[in-house]
N, C-alpha and C positions, 0 to 999 in steps of 0.2 A: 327418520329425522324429526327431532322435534319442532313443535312451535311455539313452545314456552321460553321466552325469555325474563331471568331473572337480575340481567346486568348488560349492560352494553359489550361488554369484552363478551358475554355468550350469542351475544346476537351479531357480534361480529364473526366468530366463530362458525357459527350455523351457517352466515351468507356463503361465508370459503365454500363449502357445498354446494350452491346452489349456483357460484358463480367462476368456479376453478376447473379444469382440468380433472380427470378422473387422475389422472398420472404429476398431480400436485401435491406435493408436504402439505396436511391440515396441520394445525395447530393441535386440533384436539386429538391427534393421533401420534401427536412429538415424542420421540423417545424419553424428555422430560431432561430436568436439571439434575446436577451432582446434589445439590441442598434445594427442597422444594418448599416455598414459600409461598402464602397465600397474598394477594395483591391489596396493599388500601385500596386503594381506588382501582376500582375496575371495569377501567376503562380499555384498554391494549389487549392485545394479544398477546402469548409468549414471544413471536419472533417481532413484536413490536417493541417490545420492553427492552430486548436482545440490539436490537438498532437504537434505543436511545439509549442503554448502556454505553455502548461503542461511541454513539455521536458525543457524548458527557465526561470520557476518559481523559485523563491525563497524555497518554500516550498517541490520540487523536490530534489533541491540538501540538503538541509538537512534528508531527507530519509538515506543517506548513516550512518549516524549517529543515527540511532535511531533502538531500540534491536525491534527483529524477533519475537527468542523464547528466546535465553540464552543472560542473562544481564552480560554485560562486558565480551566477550568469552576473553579467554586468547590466543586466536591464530587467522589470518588474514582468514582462513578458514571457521567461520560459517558465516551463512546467516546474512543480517540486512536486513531492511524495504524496501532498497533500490533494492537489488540484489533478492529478493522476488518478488517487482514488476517486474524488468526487464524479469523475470521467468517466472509472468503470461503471459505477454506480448508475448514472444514467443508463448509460448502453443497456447493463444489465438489466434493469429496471424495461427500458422497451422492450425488450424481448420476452422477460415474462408476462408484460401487460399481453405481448400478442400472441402468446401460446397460453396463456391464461394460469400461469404458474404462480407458484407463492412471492409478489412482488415486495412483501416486507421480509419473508424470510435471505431473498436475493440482496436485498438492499443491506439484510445486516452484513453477510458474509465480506459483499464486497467494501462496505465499510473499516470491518474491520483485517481483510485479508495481506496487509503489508502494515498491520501495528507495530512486528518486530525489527522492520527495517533496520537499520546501522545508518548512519551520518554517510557524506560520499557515496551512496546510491551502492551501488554494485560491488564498485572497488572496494568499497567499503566491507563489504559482505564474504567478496572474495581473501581480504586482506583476515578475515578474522576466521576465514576458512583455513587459513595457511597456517594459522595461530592456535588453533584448539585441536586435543588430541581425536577429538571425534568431530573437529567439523565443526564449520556452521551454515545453518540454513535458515533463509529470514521467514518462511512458513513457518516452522517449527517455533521458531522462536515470538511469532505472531502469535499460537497458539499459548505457550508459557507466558505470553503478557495478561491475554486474557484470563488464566486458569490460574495463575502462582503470581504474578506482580501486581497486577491490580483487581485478583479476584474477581469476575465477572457476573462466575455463577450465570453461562450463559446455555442456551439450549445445546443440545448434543447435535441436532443435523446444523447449529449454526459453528459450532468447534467443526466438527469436519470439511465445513465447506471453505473456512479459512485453510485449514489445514491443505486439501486438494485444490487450491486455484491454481498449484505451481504443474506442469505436465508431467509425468511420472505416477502421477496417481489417481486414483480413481473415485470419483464421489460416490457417495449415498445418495445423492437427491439428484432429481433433473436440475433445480434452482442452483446448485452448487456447481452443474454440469455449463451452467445458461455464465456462470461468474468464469470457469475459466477461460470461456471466448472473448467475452468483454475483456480480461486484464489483455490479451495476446491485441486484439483490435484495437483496444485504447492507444497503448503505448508504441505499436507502429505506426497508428496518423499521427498522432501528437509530436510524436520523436523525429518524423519527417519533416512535420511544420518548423519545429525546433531548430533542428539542424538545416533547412534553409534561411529561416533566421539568422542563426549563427555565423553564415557564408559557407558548412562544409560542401551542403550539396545542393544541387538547382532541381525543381522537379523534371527537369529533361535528362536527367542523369539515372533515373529510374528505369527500373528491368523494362523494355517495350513492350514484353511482353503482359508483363503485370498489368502494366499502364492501359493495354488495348484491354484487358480483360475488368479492370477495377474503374478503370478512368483516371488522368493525373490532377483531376479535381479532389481535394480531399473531402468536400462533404458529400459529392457524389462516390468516392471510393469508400468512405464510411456507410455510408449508407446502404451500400452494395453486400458491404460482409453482413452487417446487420442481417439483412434483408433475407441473403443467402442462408444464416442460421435460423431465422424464421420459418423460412418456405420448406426448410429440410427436414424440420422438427415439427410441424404441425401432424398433432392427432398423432403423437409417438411418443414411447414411455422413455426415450432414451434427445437428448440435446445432441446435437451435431451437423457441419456445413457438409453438404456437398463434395463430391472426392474433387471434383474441379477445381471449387472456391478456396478448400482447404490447400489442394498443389502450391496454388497461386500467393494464400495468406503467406506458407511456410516460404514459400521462395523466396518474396518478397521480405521476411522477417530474417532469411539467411542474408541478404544482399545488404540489410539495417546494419547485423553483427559485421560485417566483410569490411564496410563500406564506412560507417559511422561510428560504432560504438568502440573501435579499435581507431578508429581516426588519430591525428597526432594533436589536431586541433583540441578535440573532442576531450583527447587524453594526457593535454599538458599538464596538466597539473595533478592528475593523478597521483605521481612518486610524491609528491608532498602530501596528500593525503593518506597515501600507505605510510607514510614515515608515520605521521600524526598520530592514528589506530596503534601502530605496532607498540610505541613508543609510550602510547598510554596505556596500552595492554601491559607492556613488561614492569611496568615504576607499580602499578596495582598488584599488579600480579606479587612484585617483593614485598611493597608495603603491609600486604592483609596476609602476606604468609602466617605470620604469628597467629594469627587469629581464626584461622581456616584451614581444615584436611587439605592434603594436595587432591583428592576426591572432590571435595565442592571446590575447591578456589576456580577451576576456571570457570564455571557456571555464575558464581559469584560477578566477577568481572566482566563476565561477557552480556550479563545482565547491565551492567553501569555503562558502560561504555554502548552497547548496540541500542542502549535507549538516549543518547545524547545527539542532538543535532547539530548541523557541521558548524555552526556557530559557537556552542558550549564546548565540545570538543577541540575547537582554534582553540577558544580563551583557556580551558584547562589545560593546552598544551604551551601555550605561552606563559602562565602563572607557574606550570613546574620545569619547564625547561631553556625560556628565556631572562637572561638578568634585567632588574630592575636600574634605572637608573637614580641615582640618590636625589630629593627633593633640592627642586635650584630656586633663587629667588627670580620672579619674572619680572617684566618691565611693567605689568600692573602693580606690583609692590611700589616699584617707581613711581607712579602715577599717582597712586592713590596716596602716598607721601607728600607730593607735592601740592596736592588738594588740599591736606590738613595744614599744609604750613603756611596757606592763601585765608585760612580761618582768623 
């Protein structure tokens, strides 16, 4: 190892060494970028750069506007897409501080791992799954925000670990491994918190068993899983809780689906959100026929549409399929009339 530093981003580089895990992504050992660019100022690391990419996107800050679990919450309190990721991002983030993993490369991933979301959370996702010949899935298309919509040009272990936060697949790196526990933990205390907010369910309404094993405190049951994937994973080349911890998370995250996220409360309003999606899926879909192979058209649209928040998507669906009503004169026309004629 050297001790020559010629720039802060190599002497940050060098530290990873001296202060990581043997079983940690260095930087200086990245698989590298699709287009390699040398840095003005070099100051960052590559997976540092990677996280202010993500944090500076377009497709970041509309996260703030796009539903969690509950569509249109009537109060400034529940979760959205945004403050969801911000949530894994921590977790993640302790957990490679304490297995001493790459906490910037962890933090891009989870940053940018639900970029592709769709408006309407799930429904939303599901509804545009029912609409494309091959499907959709918001990883995937998480992955084509950063690579094809707004070019990222981000590292290759930070593309995969968006890609694998969703279960099904398998990361490259422990840090990508550390992200898909964080999304699974985040969104079952939060969505718990949520939903007794909301009135669906009381935390005494929770598995007993779960409860004796996690506690029905949630910073104490957050803490617990955390904790669990720490103690499991230390001095291992491989992230992972517990066969116990894991029974319990999965049970508990079956009981969420069962319980809440099928709820009626939960899911009032849903069919107006499927209509919305579908509705705007099919009027684009006619509209850009002329313009597009039936090959690209739906990639086209599902680009337009799964980047709009449930807000853009209302008003786009009100502008093309609600009538306008014609300009009336109002009782300030009145007013302001009679103002002039007091002159």
């Amino acid at each position: 190892m050297s001790t020559e530093f010629t720039t802060i981003k190599d002497e940050l580089e060098e530290r990873e060494y001296e202060i990581l895990s043997p079983f940690a992504t260095k930087c200086k050992e990245s698989e590298g970028r699709k287009r390699e660019r040398k840095e003005k100022f070099a100051i960052r690391t590559a997976f540092q750069r990677d996280r202010d990419k993500i944090l500076h996107s377009k497709s970041f800050r509309r996260l703030k506007h796009k539903t969690q679990v509950f569509l249109s919450p009537y109060n400034d309190h529940f979760r959205t897409r945004l403050t969801h990721t911000l949530e894994v991002s921590q977790i993640a983030r302790t957990m490679a501080r304490a297995l001493h993993l790459n906490e910037d490369l962890v933090e891009a991933i989870s940053l940018g791992h639900d970029l592709g979301h769709t408006a309407f959370g799930h429904c939303g996702e599901a509804t545009l799954d029912e609409l494309l010949p091959n499907g959709f899935h918001h990883n995937v298309q998480s992955v084509r925000v950063v690579e094809v919509l707004e070019d990222m040009n981000l590292c290759k272990e930070t593309v995969d670990g968006i890609l694998t936060h969703t279960w099904g697949y398998k990361p490259k790196t422990p840090e990508a491994q550390i992200v898909q526990y964080a999304d699974k933990i985040a969104y079952i205390n939060h969505d718990i918190e949520d939903s007794v907010r909301a009135g669906i369910m009381s935390e005494a309404d929770l598995p007993h068993d779960c409860v004796k094993y996690f506690s029905s405190n949630q910073s104490a049951r957050l803490g617990k899983m955390i904790t669990d994937v720490i103690v499991n994973s230390k001095d291992k080349p491989v992230v992972s809780m517990s066969e116990e911890g894991w029974f319990y998370v999965t049970k508990l995250r079956s009981w969420m689906f069962e319980n809440v996220y099928v709820n009626p409360i939960a899911k009032a309003e849903e069919k107006k959100a499927k209509k919305i999606i579908k509705s705007l899926y099919e009027y684009y879909t006619e509209t850009l026929s002329k313009y597009y192979s039936d090959d690209e058209l739906p990639q086209i649209v599902t680009d337009y549409i799964s980047g709009m928040t449930d807000q853009y998507a209302i008003r786009r669906y009100l502008d093309l399929f609600i009538p306008k009503p014609l300009a009336e004169n109002t009782n300030d026309d009145d007013l302001i009339k009679k103002a002039l004629e007091r002159r």
